[in-house]
N, C-alpha and C positions, 0 to 999 in steps of 0.2 A: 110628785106622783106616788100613788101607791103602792108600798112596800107589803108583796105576799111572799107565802110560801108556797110552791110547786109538789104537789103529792106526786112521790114516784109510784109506776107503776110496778107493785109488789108481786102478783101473780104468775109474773116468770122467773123468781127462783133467785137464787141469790150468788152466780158465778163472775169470774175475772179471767182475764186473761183467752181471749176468746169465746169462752160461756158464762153465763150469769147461771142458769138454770135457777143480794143483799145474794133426808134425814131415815142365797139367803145365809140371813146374820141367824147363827147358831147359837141358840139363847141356852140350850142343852149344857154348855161347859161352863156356863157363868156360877160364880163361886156364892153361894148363900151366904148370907150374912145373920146374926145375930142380932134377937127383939132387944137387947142393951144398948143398940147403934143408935135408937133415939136419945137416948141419955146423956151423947157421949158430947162433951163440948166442941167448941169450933177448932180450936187447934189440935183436939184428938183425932177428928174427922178430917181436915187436913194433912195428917200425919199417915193418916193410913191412906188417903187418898194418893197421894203424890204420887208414889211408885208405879203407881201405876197409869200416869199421863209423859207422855214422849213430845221430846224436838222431831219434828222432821227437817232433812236436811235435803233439797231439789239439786241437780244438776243437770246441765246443757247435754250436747251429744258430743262436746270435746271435753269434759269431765269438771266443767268450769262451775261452782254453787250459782246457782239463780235463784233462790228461794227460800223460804223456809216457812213453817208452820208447827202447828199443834196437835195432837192428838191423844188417844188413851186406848189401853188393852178392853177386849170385852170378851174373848176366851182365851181359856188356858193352851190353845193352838200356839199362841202368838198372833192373833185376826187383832187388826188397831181398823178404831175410826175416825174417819179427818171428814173437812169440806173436800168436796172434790175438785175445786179448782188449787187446791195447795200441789196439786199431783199434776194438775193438768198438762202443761205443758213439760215437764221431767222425762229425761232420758232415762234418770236413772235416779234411785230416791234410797237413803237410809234412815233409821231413826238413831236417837242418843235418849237412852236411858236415864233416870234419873242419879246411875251409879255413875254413869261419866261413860259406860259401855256404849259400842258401836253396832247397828246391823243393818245388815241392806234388809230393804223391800222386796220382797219375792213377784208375786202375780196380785191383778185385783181380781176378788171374788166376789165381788157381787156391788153397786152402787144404784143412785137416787138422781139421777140429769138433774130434774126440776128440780128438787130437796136439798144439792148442791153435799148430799154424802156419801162419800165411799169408803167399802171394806176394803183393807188388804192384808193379806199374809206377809211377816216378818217371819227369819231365818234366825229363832233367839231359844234356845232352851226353854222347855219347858218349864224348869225347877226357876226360871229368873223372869217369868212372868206372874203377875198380878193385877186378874182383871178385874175390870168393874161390874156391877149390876146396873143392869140398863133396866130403867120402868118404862111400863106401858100404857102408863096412865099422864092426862096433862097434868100441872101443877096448879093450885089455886092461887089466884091472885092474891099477894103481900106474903106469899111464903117464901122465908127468906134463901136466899142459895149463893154457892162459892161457882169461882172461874179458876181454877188455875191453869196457866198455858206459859206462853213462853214470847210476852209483845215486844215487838223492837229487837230482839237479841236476848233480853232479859230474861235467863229459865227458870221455870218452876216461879212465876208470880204469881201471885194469888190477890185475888178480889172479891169482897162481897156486897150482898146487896138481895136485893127482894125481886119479886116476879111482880111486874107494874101492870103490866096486864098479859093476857090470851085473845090474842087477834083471829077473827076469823077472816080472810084472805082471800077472794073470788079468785076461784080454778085453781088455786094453791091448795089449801086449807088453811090449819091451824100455824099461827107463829109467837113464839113468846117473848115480850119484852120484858128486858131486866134494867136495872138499875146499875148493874155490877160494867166497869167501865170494860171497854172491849177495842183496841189496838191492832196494827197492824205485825202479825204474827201469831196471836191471839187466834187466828183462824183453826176450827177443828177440835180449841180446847172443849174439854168436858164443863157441863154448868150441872154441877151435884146442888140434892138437898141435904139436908141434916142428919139424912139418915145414910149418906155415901151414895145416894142412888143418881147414875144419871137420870136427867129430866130434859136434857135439850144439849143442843153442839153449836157454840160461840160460832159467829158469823159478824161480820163486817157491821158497821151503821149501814143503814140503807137510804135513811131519810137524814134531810140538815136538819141539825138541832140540836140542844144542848142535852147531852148524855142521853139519846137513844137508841139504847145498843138493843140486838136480838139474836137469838138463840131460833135452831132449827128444833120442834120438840123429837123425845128421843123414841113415840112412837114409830116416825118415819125409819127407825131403824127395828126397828120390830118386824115391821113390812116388806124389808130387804129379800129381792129374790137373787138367790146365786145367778150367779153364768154357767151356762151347760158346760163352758169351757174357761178357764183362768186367763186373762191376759198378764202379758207383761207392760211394763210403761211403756218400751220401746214401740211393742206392735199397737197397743191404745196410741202410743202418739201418731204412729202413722198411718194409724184410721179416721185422726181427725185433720191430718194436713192432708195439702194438694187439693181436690176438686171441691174437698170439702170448704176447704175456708173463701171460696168463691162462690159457693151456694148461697142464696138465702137467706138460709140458718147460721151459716159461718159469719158474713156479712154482718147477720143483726146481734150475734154475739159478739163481733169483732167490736162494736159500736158501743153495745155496752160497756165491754173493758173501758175504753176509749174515757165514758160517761163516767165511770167510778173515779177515774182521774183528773176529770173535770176539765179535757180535753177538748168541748163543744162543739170544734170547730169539724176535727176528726171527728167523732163519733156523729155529726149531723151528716157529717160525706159518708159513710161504713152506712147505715139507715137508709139514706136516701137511694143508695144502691141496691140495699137488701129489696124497698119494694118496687124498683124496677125490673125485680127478679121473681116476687112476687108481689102483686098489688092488690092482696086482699090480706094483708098481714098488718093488723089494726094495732098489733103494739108497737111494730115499728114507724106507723105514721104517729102515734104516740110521742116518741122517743124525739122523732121528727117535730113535732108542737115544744116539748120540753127543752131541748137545747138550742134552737127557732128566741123561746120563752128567755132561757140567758143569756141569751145572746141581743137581747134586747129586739127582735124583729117579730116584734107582735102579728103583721098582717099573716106573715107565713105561720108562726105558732097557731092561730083561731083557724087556718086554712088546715093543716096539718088535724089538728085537733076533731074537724068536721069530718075528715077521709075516714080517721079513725071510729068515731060515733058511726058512721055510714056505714061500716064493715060490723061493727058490735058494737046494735043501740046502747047495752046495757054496762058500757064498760066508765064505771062510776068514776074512776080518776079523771078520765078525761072531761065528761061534765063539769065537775069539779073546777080544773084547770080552765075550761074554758070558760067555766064564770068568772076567774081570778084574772082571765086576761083582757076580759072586755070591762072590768074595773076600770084594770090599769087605765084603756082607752076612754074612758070616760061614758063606755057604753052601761047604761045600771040596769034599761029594761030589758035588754039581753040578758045581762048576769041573773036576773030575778027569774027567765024563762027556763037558764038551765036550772035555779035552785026549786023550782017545781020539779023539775023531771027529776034531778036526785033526789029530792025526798022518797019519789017512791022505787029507790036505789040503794041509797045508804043514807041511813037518818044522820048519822053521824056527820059523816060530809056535807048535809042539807044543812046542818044546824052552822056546821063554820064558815060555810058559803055566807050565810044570811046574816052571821054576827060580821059579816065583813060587808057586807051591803050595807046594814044599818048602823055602824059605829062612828 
């Protein structure tokens, strides 16, 4: 039988742990740098870099570590920015310096659901912060760039590698793929270029494959609007339990977590819930076709796949997938019917549709 690949669907963002959402930030206190930072080599740029990226360290509400993650300073306040799912579920959250110092997390001021990034206030001196310069611009393809973060436990690693491409992303926007490997932990760290500048905020694989990692680019944090009022984790977390994680939304996040772990079985139950809750929610009958798809039950995956097209003709992964599963079924004039309709969808996905028809 034919062995494909499943296109996840990218456009809802990139959270875990009950939200996926696989980026205002007061740009005002970020510290200028010097026209000599192009010149400077990779491990000078490294050097000044580091100080200024943090462990985050998550805990339960009986004070027990669940987590940890990545991040880095972007003003002289003490303001750090991570993925927002590293915070998600935390009672209570501090960072570790790159000197070995400790500090709690104060309030979040300001975050990105979909973009999967959040601000928040640390409780650290002034005089023992050093932030970064965040750019507003994308990066061009093959311009090379560093990861440092903290994967697996491991702090302060550093990785490099090139920007492989700048994906455009239906209802999302922009996403950038890098070469530079990206583990778990890794979540939140800074992806600088040569010149010290972020350009994007390390984020999970999204997609199987071999070294496909992606960065959130670091305009979505340009874009950052405050909150008229600061939460704490404490009261964030119990805006998102209780009613909420039966809704919906909670459901079809709950399902993604589930999916990140490759869970199928759970996250087709979380999904199938979500759209008995709502039934016009095309990602999650999506989600529903995809894990249906590894799970090996084709008839439900092409069933799944159709509810979804039915709700949102133009939602191209699903085409996609549903030509890759009437393949598998030995259906071709099907698969050829969706690869008309993606063509005038995403040429990209028409073109690897049709090299799998005809190969």
């Amino acid at each position: 039988m034919l062995k494909v690949k499943r296109q996840y669907l990218l456009g809802v963002g990139n959270m875990k742990n009950h939200e996926l959402s696989l980026i205002g930030v007061l740009i005002l206190c970020l510290v200028p740098f010097s026209p000599l930072i192009a010149q400077e080599t990779l491990p000078e740029i490294i050097k000044r870099v580091e100080p200024s990226t943090v462990l985050i360290l998550t805990y339960d509400q009986k004070g027990n570590l669940s987590g940890q993650g990545s991040g880095f300073f972007i003003s002289q306040d003490g303001d750090i920015i991570t993925n927002r799912h590293v915070l998600l579920n935390a009672a209570q959250a501090e960072v570790k310096t790159t000197d070995g110092k400790v500090y709690p997390i104060g309030q979040i001021i300001a975050e990105d659901k979909d973009g999967d990034i959040i601000q928040v206030s640390v409780n650290i001196p002034h005089k023992n912060v050093k932030p970064l310069l965040v750019s507003s611009s994308l990066p061009e393809t093959g311009e090379r760039i560093i990861v440092i973060g903290n994967p697996l436990g491991l702090e302060r690693t550093v990785s490099d590698g090139i920007v492989s491409a700048v994906r455009d992303i239906p209802n999302f926007g922009k996403i950038i793929q890098i070469t530079a490997p990206i583990s778990p932990g890794s979540s939140g760290s800074p992806v600088v270029n040569m010149k010290g500048e972020v350009i994007g905020v390390a984020t999970l694989q999204i997609i199987k494959g071999q070294n496909l990692n992606f960065a959130i680019p670091s305009e979505r944090i340009t874009r950052l609007k405050k909150l008229d009022r600061g939460k704490t984790l404490t009261e964030r977390r119990s805006q998102i339990s209780g009613e909420w994680l039966t809704s919906a939304e909670g459901l079809f996040f709950a399902g993604l977590s589930y999916l990140w772990r490759e869970e199928y079985e759970n996250a087709l139950s979380h999904f199938e819930k979500a759209v008995e809750k709502d039934p016009n929610n095309a990602d999650a009958f999506f989600y529903i076709g995809y894990c249906n798809g590894e799970l090996g039950r084709y008839t439900e995956e092409i069933e799944a796949y159709k509810q979804a097209i039915r709700i949102k003709p133009d939602l191209a992964e699903a085409h996609y997938n549903l030509g890759l599963v009437y393949l598998q079924v030995g259906d071709k004039s099907s698969a050829l019917k969706e690869y008309k309709i993606l063509k005038e969808l995403d040429e990209d996905l028409a073109n690897e549709l049709f090299n799998l028809i005809y190969r």
